[in-house]
VEXDREN-2710 file (C-alpha; in Angstrom, 1 decimal):
% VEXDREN-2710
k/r/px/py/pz
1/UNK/0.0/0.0/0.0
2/UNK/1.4/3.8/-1.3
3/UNK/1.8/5.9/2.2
4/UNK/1.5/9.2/2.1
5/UNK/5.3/10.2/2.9
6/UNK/6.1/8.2/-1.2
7/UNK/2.9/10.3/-2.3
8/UNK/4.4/13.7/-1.0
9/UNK/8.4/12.2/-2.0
10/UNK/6.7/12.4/-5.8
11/UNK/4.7/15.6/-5.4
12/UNK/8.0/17.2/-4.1
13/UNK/10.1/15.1/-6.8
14/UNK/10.3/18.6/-8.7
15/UNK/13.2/20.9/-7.9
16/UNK/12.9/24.7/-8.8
17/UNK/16.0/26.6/-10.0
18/UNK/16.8/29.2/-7.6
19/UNK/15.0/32.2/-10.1
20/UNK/12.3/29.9/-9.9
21/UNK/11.8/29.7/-6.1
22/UNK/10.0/33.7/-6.1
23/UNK/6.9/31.8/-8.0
24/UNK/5.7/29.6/-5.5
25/UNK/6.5/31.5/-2.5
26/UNK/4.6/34.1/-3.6
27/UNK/1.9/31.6/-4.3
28/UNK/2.0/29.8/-1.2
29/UNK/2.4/33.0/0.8
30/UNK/-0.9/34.1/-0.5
31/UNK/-0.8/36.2/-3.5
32/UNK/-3.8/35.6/-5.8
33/UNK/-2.6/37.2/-8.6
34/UNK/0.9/36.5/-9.9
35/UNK/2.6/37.4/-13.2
36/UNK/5.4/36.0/-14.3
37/UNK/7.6/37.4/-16.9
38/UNK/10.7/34.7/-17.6
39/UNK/12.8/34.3/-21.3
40/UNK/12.4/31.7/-23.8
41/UNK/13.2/27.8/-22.0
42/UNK/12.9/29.1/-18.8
43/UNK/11.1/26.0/-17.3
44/UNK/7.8/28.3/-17.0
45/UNK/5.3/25.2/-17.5
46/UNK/7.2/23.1/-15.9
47/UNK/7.0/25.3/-12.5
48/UNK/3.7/26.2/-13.2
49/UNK/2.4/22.8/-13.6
50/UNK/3.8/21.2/-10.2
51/UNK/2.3/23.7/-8.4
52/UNK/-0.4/23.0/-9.7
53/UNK/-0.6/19.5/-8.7
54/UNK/0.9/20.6/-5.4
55/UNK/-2.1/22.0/-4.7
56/UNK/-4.7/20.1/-6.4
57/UNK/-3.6/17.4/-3.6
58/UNK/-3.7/19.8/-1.4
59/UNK/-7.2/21.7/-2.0
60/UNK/-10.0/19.7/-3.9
61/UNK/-11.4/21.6/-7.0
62/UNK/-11.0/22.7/-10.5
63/UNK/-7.9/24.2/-11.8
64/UNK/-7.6/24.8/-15.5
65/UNK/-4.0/25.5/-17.4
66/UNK/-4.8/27.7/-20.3
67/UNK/-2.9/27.9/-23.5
68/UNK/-3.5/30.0/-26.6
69/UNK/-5.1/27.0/-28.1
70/UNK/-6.3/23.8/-27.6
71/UNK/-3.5/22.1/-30.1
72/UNK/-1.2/23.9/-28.4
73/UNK/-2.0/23.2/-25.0
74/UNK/-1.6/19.7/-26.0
75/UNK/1.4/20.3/-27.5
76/UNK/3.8/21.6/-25.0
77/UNK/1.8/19.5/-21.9
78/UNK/-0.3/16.5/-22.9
79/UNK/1.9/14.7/-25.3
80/UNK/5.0/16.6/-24.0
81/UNK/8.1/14.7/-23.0
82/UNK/11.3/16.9/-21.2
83/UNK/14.7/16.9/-22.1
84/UNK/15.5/13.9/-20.0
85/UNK/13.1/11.7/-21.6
86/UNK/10.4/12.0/-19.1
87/UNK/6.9/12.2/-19.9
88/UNK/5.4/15.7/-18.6
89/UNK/2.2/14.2/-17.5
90/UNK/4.5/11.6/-15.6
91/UNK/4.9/14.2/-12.5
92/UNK/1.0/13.4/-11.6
93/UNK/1.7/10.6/-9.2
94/UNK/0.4/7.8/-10.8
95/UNK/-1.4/6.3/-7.4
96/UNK/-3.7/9.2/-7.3
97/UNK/-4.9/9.2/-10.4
98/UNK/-8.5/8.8/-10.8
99/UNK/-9.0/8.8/-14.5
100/UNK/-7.4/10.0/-17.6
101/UNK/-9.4/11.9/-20.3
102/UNK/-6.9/12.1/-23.0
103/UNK/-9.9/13.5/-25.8
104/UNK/-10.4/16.5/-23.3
105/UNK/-7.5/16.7/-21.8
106/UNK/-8.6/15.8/-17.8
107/UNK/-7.0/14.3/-15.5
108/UNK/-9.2/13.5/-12.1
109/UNK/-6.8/13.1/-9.1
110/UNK/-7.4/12.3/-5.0
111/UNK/-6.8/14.7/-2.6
112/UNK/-4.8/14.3/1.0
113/UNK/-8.5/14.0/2.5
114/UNK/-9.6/11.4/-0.3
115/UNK/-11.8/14.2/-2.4
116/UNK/-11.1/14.6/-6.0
117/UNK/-10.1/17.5/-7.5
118/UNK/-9.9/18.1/-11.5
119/UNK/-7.1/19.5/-13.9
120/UNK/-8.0/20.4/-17.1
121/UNK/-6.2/22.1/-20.1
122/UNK/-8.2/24.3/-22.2
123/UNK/-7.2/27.1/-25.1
124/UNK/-7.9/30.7/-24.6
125/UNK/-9.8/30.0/-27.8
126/UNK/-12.7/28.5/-26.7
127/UNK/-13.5/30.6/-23.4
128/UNK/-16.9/30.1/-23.6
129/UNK/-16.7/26.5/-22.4
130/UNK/-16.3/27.3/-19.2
131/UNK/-19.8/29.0/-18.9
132/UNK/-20.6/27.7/-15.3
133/UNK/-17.6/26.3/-13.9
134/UNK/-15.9/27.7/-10.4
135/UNK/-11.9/27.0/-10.7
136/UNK/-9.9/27.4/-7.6
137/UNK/-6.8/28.1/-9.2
138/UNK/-5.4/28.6/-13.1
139/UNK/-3.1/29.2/-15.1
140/UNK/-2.2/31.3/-18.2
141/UNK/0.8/30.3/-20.7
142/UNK/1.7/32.5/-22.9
143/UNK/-0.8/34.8/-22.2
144/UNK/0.8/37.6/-24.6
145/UNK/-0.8/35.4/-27.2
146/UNK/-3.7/34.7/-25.6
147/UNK/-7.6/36.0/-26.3
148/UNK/-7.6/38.1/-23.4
149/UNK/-11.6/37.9/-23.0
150/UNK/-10.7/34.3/-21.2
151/UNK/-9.6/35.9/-17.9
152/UNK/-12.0/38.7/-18.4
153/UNK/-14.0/35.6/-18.4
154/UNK/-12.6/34.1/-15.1
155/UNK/-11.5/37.2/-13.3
156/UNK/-15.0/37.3/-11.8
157/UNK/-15.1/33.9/-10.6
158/UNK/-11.9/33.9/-9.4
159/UNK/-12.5/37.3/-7.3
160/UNK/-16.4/35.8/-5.7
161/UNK/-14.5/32.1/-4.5
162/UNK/-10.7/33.5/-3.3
163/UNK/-9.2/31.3/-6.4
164/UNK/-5.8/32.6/-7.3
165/UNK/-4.5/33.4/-11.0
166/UNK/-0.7/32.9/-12.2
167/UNK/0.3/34.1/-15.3
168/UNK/3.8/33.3/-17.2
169/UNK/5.1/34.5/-20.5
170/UNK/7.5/36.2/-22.4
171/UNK/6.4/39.3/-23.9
172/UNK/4.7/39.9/-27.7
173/UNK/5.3/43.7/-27.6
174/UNK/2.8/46.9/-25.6
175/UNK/0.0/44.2/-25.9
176/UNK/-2.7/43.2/-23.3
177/UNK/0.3/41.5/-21.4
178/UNK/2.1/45.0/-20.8
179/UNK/-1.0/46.6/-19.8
180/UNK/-1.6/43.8/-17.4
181/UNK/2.3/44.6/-16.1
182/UNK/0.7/48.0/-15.7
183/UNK/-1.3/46.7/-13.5
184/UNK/1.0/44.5/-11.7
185/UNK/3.8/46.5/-10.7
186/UNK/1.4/49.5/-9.3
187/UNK/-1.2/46.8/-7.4
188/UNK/0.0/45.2/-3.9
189/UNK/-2.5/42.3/-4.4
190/UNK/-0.5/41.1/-7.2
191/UNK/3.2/39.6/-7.2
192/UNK/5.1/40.5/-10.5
193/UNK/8.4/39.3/-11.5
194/UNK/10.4/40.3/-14.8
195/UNK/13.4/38.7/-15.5
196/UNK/16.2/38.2/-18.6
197/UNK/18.3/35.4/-19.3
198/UNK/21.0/37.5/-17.5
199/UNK/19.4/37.0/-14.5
200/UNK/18.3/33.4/-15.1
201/UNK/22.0/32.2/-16.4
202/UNK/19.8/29.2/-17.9
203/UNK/21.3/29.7/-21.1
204/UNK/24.5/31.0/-21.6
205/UNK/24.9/34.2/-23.8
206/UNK/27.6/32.3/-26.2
207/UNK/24.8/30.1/-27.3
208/UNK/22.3/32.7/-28.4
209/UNK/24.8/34.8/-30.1
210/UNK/25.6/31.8/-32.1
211/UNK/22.1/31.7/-33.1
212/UNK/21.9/35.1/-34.4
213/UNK/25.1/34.5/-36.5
214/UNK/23.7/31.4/-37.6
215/UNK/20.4/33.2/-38.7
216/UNK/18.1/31.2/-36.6
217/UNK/16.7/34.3/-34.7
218/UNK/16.8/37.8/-35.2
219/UNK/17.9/40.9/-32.9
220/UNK/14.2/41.8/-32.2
221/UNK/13.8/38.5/-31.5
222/UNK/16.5/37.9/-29.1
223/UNK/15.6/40.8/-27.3
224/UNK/12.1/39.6/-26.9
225/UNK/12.6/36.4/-25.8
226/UNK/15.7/36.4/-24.2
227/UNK/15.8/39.9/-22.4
228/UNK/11.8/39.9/-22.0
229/UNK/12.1/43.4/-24.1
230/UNK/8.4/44.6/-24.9
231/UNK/9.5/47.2/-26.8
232/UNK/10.3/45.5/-30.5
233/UNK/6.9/45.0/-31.1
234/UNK/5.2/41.4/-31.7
235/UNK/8.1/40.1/-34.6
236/UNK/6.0/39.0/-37.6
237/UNK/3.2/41.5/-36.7
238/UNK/1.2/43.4/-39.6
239/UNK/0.3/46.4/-37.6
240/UNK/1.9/46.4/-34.6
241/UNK/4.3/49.3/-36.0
242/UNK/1.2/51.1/-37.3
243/UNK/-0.4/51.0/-33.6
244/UNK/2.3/52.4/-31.8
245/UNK/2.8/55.2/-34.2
246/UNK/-0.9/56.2/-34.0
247/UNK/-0.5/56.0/-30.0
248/UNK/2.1/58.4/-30.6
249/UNK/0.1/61.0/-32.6
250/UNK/-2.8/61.0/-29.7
251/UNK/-5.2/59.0/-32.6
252/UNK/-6.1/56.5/-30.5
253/UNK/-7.7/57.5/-27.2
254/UNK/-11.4/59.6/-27.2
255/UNK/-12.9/59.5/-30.4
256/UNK/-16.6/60.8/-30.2
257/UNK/-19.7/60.1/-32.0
258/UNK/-20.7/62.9/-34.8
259/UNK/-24.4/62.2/-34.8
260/UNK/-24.9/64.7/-37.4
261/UNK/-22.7/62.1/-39.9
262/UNK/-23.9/58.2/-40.6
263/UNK/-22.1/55.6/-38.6
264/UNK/-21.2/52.1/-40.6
265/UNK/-20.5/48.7/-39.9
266/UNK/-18.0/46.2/-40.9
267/UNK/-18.5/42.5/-40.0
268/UNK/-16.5/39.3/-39.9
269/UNK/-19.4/36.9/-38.9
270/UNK/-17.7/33.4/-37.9
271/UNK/-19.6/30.5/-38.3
272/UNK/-18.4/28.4/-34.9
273/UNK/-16.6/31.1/-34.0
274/UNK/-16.5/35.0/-33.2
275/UNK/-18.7/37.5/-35.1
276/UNK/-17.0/41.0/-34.7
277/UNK/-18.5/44.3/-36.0
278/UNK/-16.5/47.8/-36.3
279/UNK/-18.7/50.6/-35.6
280/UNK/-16.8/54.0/-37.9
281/UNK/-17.7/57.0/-39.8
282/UNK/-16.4/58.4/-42.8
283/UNK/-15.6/62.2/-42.5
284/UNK/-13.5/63.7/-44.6
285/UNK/-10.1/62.5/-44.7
286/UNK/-10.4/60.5/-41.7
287/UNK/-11.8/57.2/-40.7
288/UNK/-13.2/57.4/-37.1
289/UNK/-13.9/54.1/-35.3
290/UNK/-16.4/54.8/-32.9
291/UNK/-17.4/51.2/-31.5
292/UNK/-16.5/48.0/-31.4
293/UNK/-18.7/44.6/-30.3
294/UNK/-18.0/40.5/-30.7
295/UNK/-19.5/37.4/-28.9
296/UNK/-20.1/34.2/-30.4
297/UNK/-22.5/31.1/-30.4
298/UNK/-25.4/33.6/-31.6
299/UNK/-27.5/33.8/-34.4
300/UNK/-27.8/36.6/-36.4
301/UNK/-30.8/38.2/-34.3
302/UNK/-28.9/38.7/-31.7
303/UNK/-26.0/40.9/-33.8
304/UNK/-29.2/43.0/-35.1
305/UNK/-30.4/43.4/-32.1
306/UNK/-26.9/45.1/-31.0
307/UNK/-27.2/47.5/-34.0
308/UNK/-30.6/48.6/-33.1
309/UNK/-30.1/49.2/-29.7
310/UNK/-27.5/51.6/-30.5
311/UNK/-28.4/54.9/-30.8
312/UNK/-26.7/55.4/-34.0
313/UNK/-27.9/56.4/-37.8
314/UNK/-26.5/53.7/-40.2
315/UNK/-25.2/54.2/-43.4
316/UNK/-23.7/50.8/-44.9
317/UNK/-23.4/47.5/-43.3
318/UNK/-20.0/46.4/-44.9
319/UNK/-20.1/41.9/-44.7
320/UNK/-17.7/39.0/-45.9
321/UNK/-18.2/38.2/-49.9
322/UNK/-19.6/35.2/-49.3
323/UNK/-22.6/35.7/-46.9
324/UNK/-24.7/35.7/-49.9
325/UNK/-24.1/31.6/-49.8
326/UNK/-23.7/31.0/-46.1
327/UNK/-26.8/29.8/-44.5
328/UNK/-26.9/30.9/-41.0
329/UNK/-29.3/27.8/-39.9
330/UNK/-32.8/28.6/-40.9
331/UNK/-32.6/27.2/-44.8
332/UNK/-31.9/31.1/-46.1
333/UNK/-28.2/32.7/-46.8
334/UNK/-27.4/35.0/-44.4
335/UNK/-28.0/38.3/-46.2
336/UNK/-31.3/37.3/-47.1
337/UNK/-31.8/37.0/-43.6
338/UNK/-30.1/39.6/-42.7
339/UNK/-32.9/42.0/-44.6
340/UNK/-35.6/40.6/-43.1
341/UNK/-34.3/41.7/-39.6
342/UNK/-33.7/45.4/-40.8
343/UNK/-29.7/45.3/-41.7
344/UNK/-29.1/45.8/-45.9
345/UNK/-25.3/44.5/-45.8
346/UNK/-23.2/45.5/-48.7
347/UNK/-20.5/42.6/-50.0
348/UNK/-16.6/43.3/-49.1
349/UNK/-14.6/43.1/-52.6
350/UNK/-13.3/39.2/-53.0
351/UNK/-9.3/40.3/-53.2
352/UNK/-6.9/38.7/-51.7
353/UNK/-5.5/38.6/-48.0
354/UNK/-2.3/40.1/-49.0
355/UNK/-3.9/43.1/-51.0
356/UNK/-6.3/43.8/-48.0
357/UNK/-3.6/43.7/-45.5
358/UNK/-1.7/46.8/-47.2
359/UNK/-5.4/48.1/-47.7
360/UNK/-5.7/48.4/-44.2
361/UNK/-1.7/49.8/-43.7
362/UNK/-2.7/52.3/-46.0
363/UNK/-5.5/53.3/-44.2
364/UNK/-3.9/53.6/-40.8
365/UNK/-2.8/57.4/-41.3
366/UNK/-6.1/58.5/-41.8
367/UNK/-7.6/56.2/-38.8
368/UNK/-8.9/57.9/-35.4
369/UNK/-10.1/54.9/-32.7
370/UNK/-11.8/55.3/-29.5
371/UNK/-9.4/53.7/-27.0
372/UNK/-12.2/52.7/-24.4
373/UNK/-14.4/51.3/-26.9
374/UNK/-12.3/49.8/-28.8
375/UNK/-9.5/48.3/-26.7
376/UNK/-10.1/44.3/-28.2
377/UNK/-9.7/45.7/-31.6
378/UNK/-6.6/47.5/-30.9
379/UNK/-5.5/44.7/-29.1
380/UNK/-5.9/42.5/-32.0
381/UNK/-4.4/44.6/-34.7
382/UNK/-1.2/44.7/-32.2
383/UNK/-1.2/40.4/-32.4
384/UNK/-2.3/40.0/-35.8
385/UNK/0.9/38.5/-37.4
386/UNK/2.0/35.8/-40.0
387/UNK/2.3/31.9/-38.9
388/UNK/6.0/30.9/-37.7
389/UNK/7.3/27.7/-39.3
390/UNK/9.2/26.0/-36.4
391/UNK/11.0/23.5/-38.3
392/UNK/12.1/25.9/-41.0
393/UNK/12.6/28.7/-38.2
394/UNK/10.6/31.6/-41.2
395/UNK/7.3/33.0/-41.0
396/UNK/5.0/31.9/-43.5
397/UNK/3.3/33.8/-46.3
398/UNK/-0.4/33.9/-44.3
399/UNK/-1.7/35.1/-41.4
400/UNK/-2.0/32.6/-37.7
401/UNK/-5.7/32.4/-37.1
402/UNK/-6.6/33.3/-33.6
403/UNK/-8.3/35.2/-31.5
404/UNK/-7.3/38.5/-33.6
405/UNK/-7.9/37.2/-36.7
406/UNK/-12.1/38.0/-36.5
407/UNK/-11.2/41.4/-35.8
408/UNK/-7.9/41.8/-38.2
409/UNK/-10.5/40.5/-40.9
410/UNK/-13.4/43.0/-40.3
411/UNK/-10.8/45.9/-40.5
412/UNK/-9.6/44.5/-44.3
413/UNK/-13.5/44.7/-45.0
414/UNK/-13.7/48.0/-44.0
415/UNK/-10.7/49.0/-45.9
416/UNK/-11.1/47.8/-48.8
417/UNK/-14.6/49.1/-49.0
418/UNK/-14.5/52.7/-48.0
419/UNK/-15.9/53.5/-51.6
420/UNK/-18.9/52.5/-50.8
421/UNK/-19.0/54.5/-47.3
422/UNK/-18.1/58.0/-48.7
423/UNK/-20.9/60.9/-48.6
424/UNK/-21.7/62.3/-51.8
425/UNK/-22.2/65.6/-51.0
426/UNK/-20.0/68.7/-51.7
427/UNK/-17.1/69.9/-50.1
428/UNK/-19.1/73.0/-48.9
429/UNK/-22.0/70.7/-47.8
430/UNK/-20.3/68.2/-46.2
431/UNK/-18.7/71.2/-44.2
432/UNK/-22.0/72.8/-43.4
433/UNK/-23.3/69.6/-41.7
434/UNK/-20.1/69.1/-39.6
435/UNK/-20.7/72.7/-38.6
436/UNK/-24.0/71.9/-37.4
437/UNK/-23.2/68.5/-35.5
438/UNK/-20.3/70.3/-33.5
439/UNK/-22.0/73.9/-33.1
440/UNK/-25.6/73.3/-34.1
441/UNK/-27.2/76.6/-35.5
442/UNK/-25.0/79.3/-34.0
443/UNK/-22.3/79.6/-36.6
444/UNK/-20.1/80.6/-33.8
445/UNK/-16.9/78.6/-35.4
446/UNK/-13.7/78.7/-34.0
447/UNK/-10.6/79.9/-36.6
448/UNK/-8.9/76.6/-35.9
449/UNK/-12.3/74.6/-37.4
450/UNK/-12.5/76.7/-40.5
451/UNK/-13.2/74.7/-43.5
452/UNK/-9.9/74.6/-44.9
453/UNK/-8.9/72.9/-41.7
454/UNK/-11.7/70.6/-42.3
455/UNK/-11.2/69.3/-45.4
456/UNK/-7.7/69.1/-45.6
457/UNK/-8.3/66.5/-43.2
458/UNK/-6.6/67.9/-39.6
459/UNK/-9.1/67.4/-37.9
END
């Protein structure tokens, strides 16, 4: 019979490294919140994940370890096996496992007492399947790449039952993970640690200079993942570049409604996945984006019944090509039902990714976006970015589809159809109606909103 000193021999069988050691005693000394910042091969999962069992011996429940994605999630723990040949799974002691779901990913394990408590890994991808679950404890890898609506998700759960929250990555550039640092470093409920691979010594710096003059890994990318830098931007993003130079000029932050002008819409409506909608107006020479709204697992009455509750006047509803053949369940294609609940959607131009991804660079001079708003969609266009090959160590042609990509394809769709959302009116008329919405009938017009101004596009 297995006593309980060879249970606890096993469940101690991991050794930290010394940087490690901060991790778990912030965790055990009863920090909720912890964030983790470590460089590439840092043994971040491998910490994590004996903690975890660590406690699920320790305090029955439900603790989920939440990847990106599902296939990656099974990746780098399920079928994982370390460097000396040892199966990653292999540090759940094998005695107190109850049962082994390998199709999703559960493992149910006894507790000191004899309960159960229950690990599961899951992708940020799929948030919504934990609609009415309680975790005690979780964790987030790689949460730079993350969908950050899963903890938005969790948060509250977390916050009503005590559970705690550690989160480990290396940094994808000023994405949701640096604003969450933001948070971090300021709050004295969380822990935060930030370390390079000059403070870890795990890897020695001979060994990742080779690698740049061997052309396996770039500067930016050394800096990232090595030195935790967040400030070379996520390597192989689109836009990131294009976001931080708009932070810069002040055009993202409070962009209001001009009710005197139409707003429209531009959709990417997923089919078992997220439907996004960008809420802009077309004035002058700038593009304001106004609004921003996604959920998933909804028909389409639900999306019109977002658009009419707002208090918006529409202009055009901007959708994929192909609605016009996708039936949304009910035996009619999508636009057709679309009409019958009040929204007319115009077709996006069938052109290809690469075209409307330098439609939508093109744009970004002329774009104004409400930071409050529209904080997902900014947060998407920062981690849109091409698929890495890892056995040929190059980024591929395409775009990764994740969590940004919904969003990253509604903004092509507005892009490339910005024809179709221009006023007709004169220059002098267009004028006379922004006059009115910002001054109404009193013609009392500042100098610095004269109509050359206006036009020209400063403002």
């Amino acid at each position: 019979m297995t006593t309980n000193v060879e249970i606890q021999r096993k469940l101690n069988g991991f050794e930290p490294r010394p940087y490690q050691l901060p991790i778990l005693k912030a965790l055990d000394s009863g920090f909720k919140r912890v964030l983790a910042i470590l460089p590439r091969r840092a043994g971040k999962d491998i910490t994590a994940l004996n903690y975890v069992i660590r406690r699920m011996y320790e305090d029955p429940g439900v603790y989920y370890y939440i990847f990106p994605t599902y296939s990656q999630a099974k990746k780098v723990i399920w079928d994982s096996i370390t460097n000396d040949g040892k199966r990653i799974l292999d540090y759940f002691p094998s005695e107190l496992i109850v049962q082994k779901n390998s199709q999703e990913m559960k493992i149910r394990m006894k507790t000191r007492n004899g309960q159960e408590s229950l690990f599961q890994l899951i992708g940020s991808d799929n948030y919504d399947s934990l609609v009415g679950t309680n975790p005690k404890g979780c964790v987030f890898s790689e949460y730079a790449l993350q969908d950050p609506m899963a903890y938005q998700f969790l948060r509250p759960i977390l916050t009503a039952n005590g559970g705690w929250a550690l989160f480990i990555s290396t940094p994808r550039g000023k994405n949701h993970l640096w604003a969450l640092t933001q948070i971090a470093e300021r709050s004295p409920d969380w822990f935060y640690l930030k370390l390079t691979v000059e403070d870890t010594e795990h890897i020695p710096l001979e060994e990742i200079q080779k690698e740049k003059a061997e052309g396996l890994m770039s500067e930016d990318m050394i800096q990232q993942e090595y030195f935790t830098s967040f400030t070379m931007g996520v390597e192989g993003s689109y836009y990131a570049k294009y976001i931080e130079q708009a932070k810069r000029e002040h055009r993202i932050g409070d962009v209001p409604w001009e009710n005197g002008f139409k707003v429209h819409t531009a959709w990417d409506i997923g089919v078992r996945d997220s439907t996004t909608i960008i809420f802009f107006q077309n004035i002058g020479q700038t593009i304001r984006i106004i609004d921003c709204y996604e959920n998933s697992k909804h028909g389409l009455e639900h999306y019109a019944q977002i658009i009419h509750n707002k208090p918006y006047v529409y202009g055009v509803h901007i959708a994929p090509h192909d609605i016009a053949v996708r039936e949304w369940g009910s035996g009619m294609t999508r636009i057709e039902k679309a009409k019958e609940l009040g929204i007319k959607f115009a077709t996006a131009g069938q052109i290809e990714i690469s075209d409307g991804i330098e439609a939508v660079r093109s744009l970004f001079s002329k774009l104004w976006i409400d930071e409050n708003k529209c904080k997902l969609l900014v947060k998407a266009l920062e981690n849109y970015r091409q698929e890495f090959d890892s056995k040929k160590k190059v980024y591929k042609s395409h775009p990764l589809h994740d969590w940004s990509s919904h969003w990253a394809d509604a903004m092509r769709y507005l892009a490339v159809s910005l024809p179709k959302t221009r006023d007709s009116l004169s220059k002098e008329e267009l004028e006379k109606r922004y006059q009115k919405a910002m001054y109404g009938n009193s013609g009392n017009l500042p100098p610095m909103f004269r109509e050359e101004n206006y036009i020209r596009g400063i403002l």
